[in-house]
Residue, then its C-alpha position, 0 to 999 in steps of 0.5 A: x638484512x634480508x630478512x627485513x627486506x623480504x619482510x617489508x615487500x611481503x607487507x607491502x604486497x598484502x596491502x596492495x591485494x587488500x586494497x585491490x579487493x572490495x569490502x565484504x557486505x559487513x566491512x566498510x573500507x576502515x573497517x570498524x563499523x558494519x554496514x546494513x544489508x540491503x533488502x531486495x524490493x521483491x523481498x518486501x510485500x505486505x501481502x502475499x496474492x493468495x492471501x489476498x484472494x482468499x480475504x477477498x473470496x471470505x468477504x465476498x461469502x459475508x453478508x455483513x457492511x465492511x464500513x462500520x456503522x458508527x464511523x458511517x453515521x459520522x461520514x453521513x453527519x460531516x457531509x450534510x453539515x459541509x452542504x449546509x455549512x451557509x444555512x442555519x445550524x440545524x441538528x438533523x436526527x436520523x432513524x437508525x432505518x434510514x441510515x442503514x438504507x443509506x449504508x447499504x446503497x451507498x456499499x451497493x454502489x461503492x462495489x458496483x464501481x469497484x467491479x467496473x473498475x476491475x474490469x477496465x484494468x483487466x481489459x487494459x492488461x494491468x494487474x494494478x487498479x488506478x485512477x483512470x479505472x476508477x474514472x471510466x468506470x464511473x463515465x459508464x455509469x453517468x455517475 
């Protein structure tokens, strides 16, 4: 009889200590299935900085467009279609000159506005580009 006793509040002290200590990071509280460990957000980045720069320094170096010319000669194509969308359905052609001076403008400018917006967000202290950099910046330029 004393055995069972002895028993019974050993088993009873074992569930009190096992309800008392939380589940480890693979247990849930029934214990039969495993719970996905959370990755920190510091842990996810799609780039490092250093290769960032390093893509930055390679396309600085390059004399090549980053737009590709096909996917600019349809940005060119959709747009004067919209400004003309009221008027006459006219195909325009454009010589290949005429739309690579285009494309080289039209890149010229987009790094311009880029640099100034850099700047503003280097002045405000932020390590991040955002909108309103973009905004003032192109207020400087009367664009």
């Amino acid at each position: 009889m004393v055995r069972s006793t002895h028993a019974s509040l050993a088993s009873k002290q074992d569930k009190k200590a096992k309800a008392a200590t939380p589940p480890s990071s693979g247990e849930t509280l029934k214990g039969t299935a495993k719970v996905a460990k959370k990755v920190p957000p510091s842990a996810i980045r799609a780039r490092k900085p250093d290769n960032i720069r390093k893509e930055i320094r390679r396309l600085q170096k390059t004399q090549q467009l980053l737009i590709p010319k096909a996917t600019f000669g349809r940005l060119v194509r959709q747009t004067l279609a919209q400004m003309m969308a009221g008027q006459m359905r006219v195909v325009f052609n454009f010589s290949r000159s005429a739309l690579a001076a285009l494309h080289e403008a039209a890149e010229a400018f987009m790094t311009k506005l880029m640099q100034d917006a850099l700047l503003c967000q280097l002045h405000a202290g932020r390590r991040t580009l955002m909108r309103k950099d973009v905004t003032l910046a192109r207020r400087f330029t009367a664009v």
